[in-house]
C-alpha positions in Angstrom: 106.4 75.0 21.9 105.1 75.7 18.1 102.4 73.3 18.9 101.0 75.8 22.2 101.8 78.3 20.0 99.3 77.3 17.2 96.6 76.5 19.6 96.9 79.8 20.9 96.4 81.2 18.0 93.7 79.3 16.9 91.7 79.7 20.4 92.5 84.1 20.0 91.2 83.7 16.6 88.2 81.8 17.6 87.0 84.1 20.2 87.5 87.4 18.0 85.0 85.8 15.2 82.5 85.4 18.4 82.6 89.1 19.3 81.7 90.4 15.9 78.3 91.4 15.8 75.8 89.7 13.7 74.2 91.2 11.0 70.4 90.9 10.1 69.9 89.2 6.7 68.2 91.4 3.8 65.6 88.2 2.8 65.0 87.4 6.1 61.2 87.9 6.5 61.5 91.9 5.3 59.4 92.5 3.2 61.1 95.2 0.3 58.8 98.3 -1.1 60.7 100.9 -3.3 58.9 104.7 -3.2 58.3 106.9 -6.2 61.5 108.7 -5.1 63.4 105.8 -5.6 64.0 104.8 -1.8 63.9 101.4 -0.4 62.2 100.6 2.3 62.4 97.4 3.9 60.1 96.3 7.0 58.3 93.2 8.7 55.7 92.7 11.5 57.9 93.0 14.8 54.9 90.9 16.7 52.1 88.5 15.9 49.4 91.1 16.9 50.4 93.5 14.6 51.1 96.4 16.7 54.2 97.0 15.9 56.8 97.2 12.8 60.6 97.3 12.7 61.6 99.2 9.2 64.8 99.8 7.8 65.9 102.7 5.2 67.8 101.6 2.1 69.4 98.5 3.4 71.1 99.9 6.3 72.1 98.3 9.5 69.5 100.7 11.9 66.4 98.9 12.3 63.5 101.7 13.5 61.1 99.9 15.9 57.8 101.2 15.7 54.6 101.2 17.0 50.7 101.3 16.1 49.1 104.7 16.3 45.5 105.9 15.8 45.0 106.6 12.3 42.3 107.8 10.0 42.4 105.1 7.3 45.1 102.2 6.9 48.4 101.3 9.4 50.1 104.3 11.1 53.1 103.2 12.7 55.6 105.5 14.7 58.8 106.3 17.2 58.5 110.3 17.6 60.9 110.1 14.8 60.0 107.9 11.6 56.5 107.7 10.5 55.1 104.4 8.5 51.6 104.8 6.9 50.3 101.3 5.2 46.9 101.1 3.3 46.5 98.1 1.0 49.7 97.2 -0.4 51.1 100.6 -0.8 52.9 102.7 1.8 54.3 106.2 2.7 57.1 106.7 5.0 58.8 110.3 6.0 60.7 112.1 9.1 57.7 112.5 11.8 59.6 115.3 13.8 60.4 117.8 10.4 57.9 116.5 8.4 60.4 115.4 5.7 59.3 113.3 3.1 61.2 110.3 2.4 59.3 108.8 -0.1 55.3 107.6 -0.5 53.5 105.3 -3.3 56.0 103.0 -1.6 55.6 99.1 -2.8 56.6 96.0 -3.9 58.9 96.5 -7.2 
């Protein structure tokens, strides 16, 4: 009986570490930029062609897929809600909706 017990246990415990959700890893391909404001940005090419960048705020979980808009000079990349300007190896990144800053001469520390 202690032996069905313990296997029972051992199968619950099992199947509880599958359903937590996996977490994306900080080094993995992200490439890190830090703004004059202090705020890290964090973001990698989503696709080979370039048309489209996922970009995460300070190291949080919420990864903001966006994608390649007509711009003047450099990368524009967008949802309706984040905006992520690229030229050279500096960026700017701000709140497309309010127009709310976030932070700009964003780049490698």
């Amino acid at each position: 009986m202690k032996a069905l017990l313990a296997v029972l246990a051992l199968a619950t415990l099992a199947g509880c570490s599958l359903l937590q959700p996996s977490r994306p890893a900080a080094t993995d391909n992200w490439t890190r930029w830090v703004c004059d404001s202090q705020a890290e940005v964090l973001w990698r090419f989503a696709d080979a062609s370039q048309q489209s960048v996922d970009v995460r705020l300070g190291g949080a979980d919420q990864v903001y897929r966006l994608k390649a808009e007509p711009g003047a000079s450099g990368a524009l990349y967008s949802d309706g809600v984040l905006a992520f300007h690229t030229k050279g190896n500096e960026g700017l990144v701000y709140w497309e909706a309010t127009n709310d800053l976030i932070g700009r001469g964003c780049k490698a520390p």
